[in-house]
N, C-alpha and C positions, 0 to 999 in steps of 0.2 A: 473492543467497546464501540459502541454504535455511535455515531454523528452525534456533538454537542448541538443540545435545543436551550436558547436563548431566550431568557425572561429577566421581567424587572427586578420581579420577587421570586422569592425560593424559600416556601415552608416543608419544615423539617416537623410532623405534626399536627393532626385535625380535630384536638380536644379543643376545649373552649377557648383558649388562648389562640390557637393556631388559626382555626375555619373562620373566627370570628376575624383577627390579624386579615386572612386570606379576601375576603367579603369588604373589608372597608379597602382594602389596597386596591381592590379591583375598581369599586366605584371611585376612586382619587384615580381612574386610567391607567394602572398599572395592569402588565401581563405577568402574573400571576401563575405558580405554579406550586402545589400541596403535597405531600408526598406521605405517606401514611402504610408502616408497618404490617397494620393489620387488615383483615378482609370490611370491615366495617370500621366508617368513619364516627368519628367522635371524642374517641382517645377513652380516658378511664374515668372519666365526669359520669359520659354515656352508655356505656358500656359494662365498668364494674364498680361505681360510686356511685356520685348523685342519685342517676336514674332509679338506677335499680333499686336502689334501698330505700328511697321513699314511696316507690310503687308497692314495695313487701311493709314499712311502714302505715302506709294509710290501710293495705287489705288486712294486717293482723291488726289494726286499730275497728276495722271494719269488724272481725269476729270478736275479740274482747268488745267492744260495743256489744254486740248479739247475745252474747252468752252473758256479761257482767249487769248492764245498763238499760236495754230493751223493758224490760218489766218495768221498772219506775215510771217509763214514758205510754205504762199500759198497753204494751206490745207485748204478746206471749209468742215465742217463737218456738217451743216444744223442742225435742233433743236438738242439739246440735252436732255436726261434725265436720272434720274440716279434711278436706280435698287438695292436701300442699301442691298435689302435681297440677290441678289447673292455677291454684296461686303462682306460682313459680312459671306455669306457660302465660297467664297473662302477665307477666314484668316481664317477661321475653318479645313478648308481642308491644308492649309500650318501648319498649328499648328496640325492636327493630323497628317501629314507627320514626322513631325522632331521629334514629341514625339517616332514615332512608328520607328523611327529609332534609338534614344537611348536606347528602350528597346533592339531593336536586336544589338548595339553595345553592351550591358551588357549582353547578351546573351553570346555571340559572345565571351566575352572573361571568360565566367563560372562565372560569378557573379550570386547569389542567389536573386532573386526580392522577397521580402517579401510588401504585399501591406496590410496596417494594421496604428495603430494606437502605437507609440513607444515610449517608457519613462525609465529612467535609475532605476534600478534596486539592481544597484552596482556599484563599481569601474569598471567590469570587465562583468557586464550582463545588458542585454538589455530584457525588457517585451513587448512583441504586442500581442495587441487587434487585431486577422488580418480582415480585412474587408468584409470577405466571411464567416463571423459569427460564423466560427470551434471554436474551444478551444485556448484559450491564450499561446503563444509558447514562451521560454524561449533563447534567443542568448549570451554563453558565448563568450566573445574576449579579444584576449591579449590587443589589442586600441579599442578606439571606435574613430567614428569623428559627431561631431553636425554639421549638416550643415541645419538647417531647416529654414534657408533665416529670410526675414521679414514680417513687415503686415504693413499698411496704417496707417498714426495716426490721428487720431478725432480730432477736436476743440471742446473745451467746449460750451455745450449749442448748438452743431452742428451734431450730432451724426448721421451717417448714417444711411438711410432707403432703401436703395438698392435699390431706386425709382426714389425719385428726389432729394434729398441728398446723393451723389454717391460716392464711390472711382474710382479709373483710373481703376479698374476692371469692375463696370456699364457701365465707360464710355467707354468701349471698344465695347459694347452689345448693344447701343439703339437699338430699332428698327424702330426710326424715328428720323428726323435730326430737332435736338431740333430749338426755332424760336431764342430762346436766350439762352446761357450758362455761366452762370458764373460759373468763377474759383478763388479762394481762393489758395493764391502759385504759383508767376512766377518764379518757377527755370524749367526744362528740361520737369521734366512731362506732367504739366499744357500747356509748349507750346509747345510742342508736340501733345499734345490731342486738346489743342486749335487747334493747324493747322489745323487737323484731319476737325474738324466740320466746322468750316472758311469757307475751301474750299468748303464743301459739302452742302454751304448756310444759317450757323447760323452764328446769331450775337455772339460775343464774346468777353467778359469784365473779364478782368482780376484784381485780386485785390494783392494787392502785399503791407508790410508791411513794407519795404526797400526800399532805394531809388534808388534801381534799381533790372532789371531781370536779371534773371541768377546770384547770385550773386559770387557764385563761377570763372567766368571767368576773364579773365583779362579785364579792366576795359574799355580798347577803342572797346573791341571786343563787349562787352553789350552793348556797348555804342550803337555801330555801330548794333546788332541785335535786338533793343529795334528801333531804326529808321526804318529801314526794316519793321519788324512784325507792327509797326502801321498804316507805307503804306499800307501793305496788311488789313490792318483793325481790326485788335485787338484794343480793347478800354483799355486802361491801367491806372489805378489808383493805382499808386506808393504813398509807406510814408502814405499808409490807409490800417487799420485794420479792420474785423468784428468782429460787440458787441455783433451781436444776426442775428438769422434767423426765420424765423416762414413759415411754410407750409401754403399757400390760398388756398385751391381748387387745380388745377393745374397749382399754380403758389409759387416760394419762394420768399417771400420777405426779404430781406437783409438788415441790416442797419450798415451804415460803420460809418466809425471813423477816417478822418486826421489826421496824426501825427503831433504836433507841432499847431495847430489851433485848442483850447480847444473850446470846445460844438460845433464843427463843425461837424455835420451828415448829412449822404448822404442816401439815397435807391436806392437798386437796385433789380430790379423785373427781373426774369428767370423763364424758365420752370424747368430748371437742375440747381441745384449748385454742383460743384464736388472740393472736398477737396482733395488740394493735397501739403501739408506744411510738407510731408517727409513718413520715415516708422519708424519703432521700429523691434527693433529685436524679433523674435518670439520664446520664449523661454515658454510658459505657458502649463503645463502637463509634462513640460520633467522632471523634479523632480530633478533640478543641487541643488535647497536648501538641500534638504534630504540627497544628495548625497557629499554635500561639495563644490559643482564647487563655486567660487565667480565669483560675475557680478558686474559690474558700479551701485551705484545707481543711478548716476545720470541720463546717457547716459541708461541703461542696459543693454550694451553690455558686454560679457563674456570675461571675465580677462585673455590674454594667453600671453605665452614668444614669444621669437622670433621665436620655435618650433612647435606654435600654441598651446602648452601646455596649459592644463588650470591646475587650482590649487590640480586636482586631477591628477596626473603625470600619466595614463591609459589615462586621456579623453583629445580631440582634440576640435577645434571646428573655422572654417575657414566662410568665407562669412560676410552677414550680420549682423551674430552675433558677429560679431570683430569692433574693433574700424576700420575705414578710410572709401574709399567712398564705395557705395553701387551699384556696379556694377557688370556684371557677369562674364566680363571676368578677372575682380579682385577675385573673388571668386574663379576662375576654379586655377587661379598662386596660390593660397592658399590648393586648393587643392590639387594640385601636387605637391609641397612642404611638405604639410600635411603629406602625403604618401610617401615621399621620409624618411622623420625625421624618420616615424616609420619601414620602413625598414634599418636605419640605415646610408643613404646616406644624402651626402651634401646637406642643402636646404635653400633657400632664394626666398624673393621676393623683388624687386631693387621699392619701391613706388615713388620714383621720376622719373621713364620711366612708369607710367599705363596712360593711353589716357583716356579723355572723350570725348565724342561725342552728341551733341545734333541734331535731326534728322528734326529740320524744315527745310525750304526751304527759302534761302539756308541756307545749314549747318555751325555746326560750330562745329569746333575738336579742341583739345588743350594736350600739354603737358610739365611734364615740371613746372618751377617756372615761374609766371605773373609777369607783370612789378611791380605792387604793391609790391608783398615781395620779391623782388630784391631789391627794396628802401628798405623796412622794414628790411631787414639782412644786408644792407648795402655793398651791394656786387658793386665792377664795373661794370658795363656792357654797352652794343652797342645795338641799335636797327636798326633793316633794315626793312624794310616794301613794300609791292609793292602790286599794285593793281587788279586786273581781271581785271580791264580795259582793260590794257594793255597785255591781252594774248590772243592770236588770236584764242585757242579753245573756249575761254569762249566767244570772241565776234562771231562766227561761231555759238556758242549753244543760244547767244542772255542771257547768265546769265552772268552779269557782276559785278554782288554785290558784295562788301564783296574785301577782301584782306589777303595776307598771312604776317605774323608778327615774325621774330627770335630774340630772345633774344642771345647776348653772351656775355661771360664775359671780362670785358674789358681789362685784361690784359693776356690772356692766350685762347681767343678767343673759349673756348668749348663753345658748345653749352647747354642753360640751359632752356630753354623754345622757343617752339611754339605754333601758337597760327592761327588757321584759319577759317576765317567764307566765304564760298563762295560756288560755286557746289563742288561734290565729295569732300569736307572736311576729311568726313568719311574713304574715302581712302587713301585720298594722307596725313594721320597723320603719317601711319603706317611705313615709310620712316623718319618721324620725329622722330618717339618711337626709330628707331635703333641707329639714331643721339646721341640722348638724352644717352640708355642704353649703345654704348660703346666709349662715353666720344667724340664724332668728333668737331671738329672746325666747325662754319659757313664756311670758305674758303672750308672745303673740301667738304660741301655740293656744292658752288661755284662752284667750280673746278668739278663737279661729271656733265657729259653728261646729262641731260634731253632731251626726244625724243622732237622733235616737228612738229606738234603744238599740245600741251598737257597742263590741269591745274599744273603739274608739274611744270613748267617752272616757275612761277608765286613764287614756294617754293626758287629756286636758282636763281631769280632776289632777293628777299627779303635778302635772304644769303650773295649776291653781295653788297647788300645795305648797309650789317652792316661793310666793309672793310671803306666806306668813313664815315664813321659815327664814326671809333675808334679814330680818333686825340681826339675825346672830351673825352675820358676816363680818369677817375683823375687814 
């Protein structure tokens, strides 16, 4: 093994959690060093999540526009046809842009790219395999941070073949727009990828175990995006489980299972079935047993303080491998936190202002506590609600879905959740998170100018809503 190289920092990982970690440590004067598995930086945000599926999102939004929408806005666009291989090389070409610019922001601020294969060593050393076949390099650091995200998890008796039994990483790649796809798992992934295909002419059956999708949303918002998605044509089978799959030739045959309606079995026949009932944290090679780190057995996520500390007081470890949601830009507030701890500065991350966002059409963004565990903790509160109907950009853009929803509390009027599914969801949260993180009233969102005519507007009618809504507050 060749000569140990000595740094402050030692990341294990270059997804958002990590490069972000690697960037703030750097600027707090730390030497800094990244180590990343694969030939391109990013981790699977970059790479086979985020990126790429809302690049194949907006372009198959872009042809269902052309082909559905076009005409009412008196645009004839005469046959259409779609070109999946340039669609699929531009999300390639977006995805090699953004990787190749985090390498040159890690450049850029003297971090060391080690592209190899990485495992703990020590409290305090890091081993790579590097992937250009040299000799095995040795990295001492005073911290390390784990950030090496997560992986897809399998159904029993389902086991992917990277064919026609897929992860959302397959289904990112076809190269032809399956006739039917079924999906196993309606939470964000699944309908999101469902969208994807929908649009671009597959049938699409979704199988769902719960008696609803999305089930993390607040509960009128699924309500309301479970109504939408099966207008556009998602086949949903809620409260069924699969028992088994079997590969025919080039087809999967599926056999499901209603919950509650014993020996009731259904088939479902696809070309694609794509699994998508969560991830697991990907810890396997890193050597935290050898090393002493504890993990969840149950969850297996990696055990850390409020610090990110894990039980080895050297080792970090922020993202996916931590308990809460499995998002990236929850991973990156972990890693700048991460890296603040170890150089010694104040660090926190505020998890009742992190957004989600689900990116079908239309969206839906959320933050914040749901009406549900607002009952459940038993807290006052007010709701105001208003709808895109009633806002003149969204009847101008002809997207009128969906409405904006605040929660506040009913005696002290902070804001404690919103919740929106409509066009630009995605944006108009971000106005929400500031609410939420520094403690505002609905009124003052109320009271705050909205340009108009804007989907803003639609946020401070809902805000307005919750004042005539507070006599009812116990």
């Amino acid at each position: 093994m060749a000569k140990t190289k000595n740094y402050d920092v030692a990341i294990i990982g270059s997804g958002p959690g990590g490069y972000v970690a690697a960037v703030r440590a750097a600027q707090l004067g730390l030497k800094v060093a990244c180590i990343e598995k694969e030939s391109r930086l990013g981790g699977v945000c970059l790479n086979v999540g985020c990126i790429p599926s809302k690049a194949l999102l907006d372009s198959s939004e872009y042809f269902h526009l052309a082909k559905e929408h076009f005409a009412t806005h008196g645009i004839k666009t005469g046959r259409l046809s779609l070109d999946l291989e340039a669609m699929m090389a531009r999300k390639e070409q977006v995805v090699q842009d953004l990787t190749e610019n985090v390498r040159k922001l890690l450049e850029g601020n003297k971090i060391k790219i080690i592209h190899g294969t990485a495992s703990l060593a020590g409290s305090d050393r890091v081993a790579v395999k590097q992937n250009s076949g040299a000799s095995k390099i040795e990295l001492q650091a005073k911290a390390i941070i784990l950030a090496t995200g997560s992986e897809p998890i399998a159904l029993p008796g389902l086991a992917f073949d990277n064919s026609q039994i897929v992860s959302s990483s397959e289904a990112l790649k076809f190269d032809t727009v399956p006739k039917h796809l079924g999906i196993v798992g309606g939470s964000y992934i699944g309908l999101e990828l469902g969208s994807v295909w929908l649009r671009l002419g597959s049938q699409v059956s979704v199988v769902e175990m719960l008696p609803k999708i999305a089930p993390t949303l607040d509960g009128q918002v699924s309500r309301k995006l479970h109504r939408v998605l099966k207008r556009q044509g998602i086949d949903f089978h809620l409260e069924t489980k699969v028992s088994g799959a079997k590969i025919s030739g080039k087809k999967v045959r599926v056999t499901t299972e209603a919950e509650g309606k014993k020996g009731k079995q259904g088939t479902l026949s696809c070309d694609k079935l794509l699994i998508c009932v969560g991830r697991r944290p990907l810890t396997q090679g890193l050597g935290l047993e050898e090393i002493g780190v504890q993990t969840d057995a149950a969850s297996g996520h990696v055990v850390v303080d409020a610090s990110y500390r894990t039980s080895v007081p050297t080792i970090f470890a922020i993202g996916d491998l931590v308990p809460g949601p499995m998002l990236a830009h929850k991973a990156s507030a972990e890693g700048i936190a991460a890296a603040e701890c170890i150089a010694g500065k104040p660090c926190e991350v505020n998890y009742d202002a992190i957004p989600a966002v689900i990116y079908t059409w239309p969206e839906v963004a959320s933050v914040g506590l749901t009406e549900e565990q607002t009952k459940e903790r038993d807290i006052p509160y007010c709701v105001g609600t208003y709808p895109f109907s009633g806002a003149g950009r969204a009847r101008c853009m002809g997207e009128t879905d969906g409405f904006v929803k605040v929660i506040a509390h009913g005696k002290t009027d902070r804001v404690l959740g919103v919740h929106i599914i409509g066009p630009r969801a995605a944006d108009m949260i971000a106005e929400c998170v500031l609410a939420v993180e520094f403690g505002a009233s609905s009124e003052d969102i109320a009271r705050t100018i909205h340009g108009h005519p804007t989907f803003a507007e639609a946020l401070q009618e809902a805000a307005m809503a919750v004042q005539k809504c507070s006599i009812y507050a116990s």
